[in-house]
C-alpha positions as CSV (number, residue, x, y, z in Angstrom):
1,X,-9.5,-29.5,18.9
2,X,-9.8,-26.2,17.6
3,X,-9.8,-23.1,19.7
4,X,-11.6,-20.8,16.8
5,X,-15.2,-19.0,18.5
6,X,-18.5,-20.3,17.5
7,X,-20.5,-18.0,15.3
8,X,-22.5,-15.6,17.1
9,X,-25.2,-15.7,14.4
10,X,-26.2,-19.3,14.1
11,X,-23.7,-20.6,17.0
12,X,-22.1,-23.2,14.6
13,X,-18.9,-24.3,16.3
14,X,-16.5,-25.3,13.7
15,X,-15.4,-21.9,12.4
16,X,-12.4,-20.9,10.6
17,X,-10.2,-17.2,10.1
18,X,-8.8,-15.6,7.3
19,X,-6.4,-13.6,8.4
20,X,-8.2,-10.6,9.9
21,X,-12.0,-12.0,9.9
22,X,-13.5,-15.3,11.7
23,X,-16.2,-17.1,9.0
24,X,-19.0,-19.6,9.7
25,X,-19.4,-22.0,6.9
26,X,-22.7,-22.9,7.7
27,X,-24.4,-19.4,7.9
28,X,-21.7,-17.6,5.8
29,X,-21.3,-14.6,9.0
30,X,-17.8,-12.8,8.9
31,X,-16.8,-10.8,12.2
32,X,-13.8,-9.6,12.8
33,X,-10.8,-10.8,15.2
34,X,-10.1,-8.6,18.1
35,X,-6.9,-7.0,17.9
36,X,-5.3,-8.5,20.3
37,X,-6.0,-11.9,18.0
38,X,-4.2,-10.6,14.7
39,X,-0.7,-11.4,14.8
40,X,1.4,-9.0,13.3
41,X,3.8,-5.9,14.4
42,X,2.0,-2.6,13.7
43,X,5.9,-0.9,13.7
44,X,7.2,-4.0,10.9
45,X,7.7,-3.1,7.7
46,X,8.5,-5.4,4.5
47,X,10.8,-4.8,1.8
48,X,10.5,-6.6,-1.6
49,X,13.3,-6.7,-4.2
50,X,12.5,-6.2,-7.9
51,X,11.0,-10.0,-8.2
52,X,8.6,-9.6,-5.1
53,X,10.8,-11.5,-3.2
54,X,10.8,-10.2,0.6
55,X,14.4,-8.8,1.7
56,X,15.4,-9.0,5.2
57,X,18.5,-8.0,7.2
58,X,21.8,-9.8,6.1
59,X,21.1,-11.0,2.6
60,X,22.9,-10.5,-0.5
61,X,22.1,-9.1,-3.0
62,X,23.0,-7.6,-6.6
63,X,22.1,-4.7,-8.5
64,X,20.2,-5.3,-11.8
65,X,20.8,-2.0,-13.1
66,X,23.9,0.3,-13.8
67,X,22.6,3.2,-10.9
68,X,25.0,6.5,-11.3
69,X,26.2,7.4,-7.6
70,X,25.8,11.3,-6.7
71,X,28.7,13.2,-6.1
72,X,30.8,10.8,-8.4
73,X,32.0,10.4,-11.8
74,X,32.1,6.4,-11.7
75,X,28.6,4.5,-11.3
76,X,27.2,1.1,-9.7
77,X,27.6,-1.6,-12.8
78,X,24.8,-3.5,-13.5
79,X,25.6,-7.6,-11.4
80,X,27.6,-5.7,-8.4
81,X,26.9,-8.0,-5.4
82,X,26.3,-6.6,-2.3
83,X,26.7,-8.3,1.2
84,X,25.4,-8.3,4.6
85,X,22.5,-5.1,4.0
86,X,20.5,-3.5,6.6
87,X,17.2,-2.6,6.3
88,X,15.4,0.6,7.0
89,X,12.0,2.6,6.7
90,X,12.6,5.2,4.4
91,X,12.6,6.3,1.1
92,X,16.0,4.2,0.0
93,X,15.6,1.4,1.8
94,X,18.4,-0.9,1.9
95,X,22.0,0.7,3.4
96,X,24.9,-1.3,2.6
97,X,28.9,-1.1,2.4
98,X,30.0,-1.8,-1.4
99,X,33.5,-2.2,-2.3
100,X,35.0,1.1,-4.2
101,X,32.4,3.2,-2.8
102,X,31.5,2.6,0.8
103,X,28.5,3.3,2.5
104,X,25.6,3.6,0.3
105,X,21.8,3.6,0.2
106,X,20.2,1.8,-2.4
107,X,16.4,1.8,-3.5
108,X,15.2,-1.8,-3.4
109,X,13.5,-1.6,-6.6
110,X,16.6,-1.7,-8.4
111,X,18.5,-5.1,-6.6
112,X,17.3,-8.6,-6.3
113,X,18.2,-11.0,-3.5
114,X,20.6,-13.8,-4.3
């Protein structure tokens, strides 16, 4: 059985949600959930690569693009594959370790997740 409200309009019980909004197919009403209904963390954030595809702590990745590094005459070559990253809410978003450089904060518009 389903545990979706009937509508309050035309109290049809077989209602459905979209996400954020309870719908009545019969009368066509839209509410909205209470908050305590929508499941998601207000403090999450996602992180796409450069395909769209969501990144999350741990992957691998490679860079799709030589990226010069600051402070150093050599640069990140374009296919460098990067283990293990960590993800954070900021303006670069992925830090990582890379080989030959060390600890480094890439911009996750520039990788893609392998």
């Amino acid at each position: 059985m389903s545990n979706q409200p009937e509508c309050p309009k035309c109290h049809y019980t077989y209602t459905y949600d979209d996400g954020v909004h309870f719908i009545c197919p019969e009368c066509a009403h839209e509410w909205p959930m209470q908050a305590e209904e929508i499941n998601h963390d207000p403090t999450a954030f996602i992180v796409k690569d450069s395909n769209g595809n969501v990144l999350s702590n741990g992957d691998t990745i490679t860079i799709i693009k030589d990226l010069k590094v600051k402070g150093s005459s050599s640069s990140l070559k374009i296919g460098t594959k990067v283990k293990n990253i960590k993800l954070v809410n900021s303006d670069h978003n992925i830090e990582c370790k890379i080989d030959g450089f060390g600890e480094m904060k890439l911009k996750s518009e520039f990788v893609k997740k392998l």
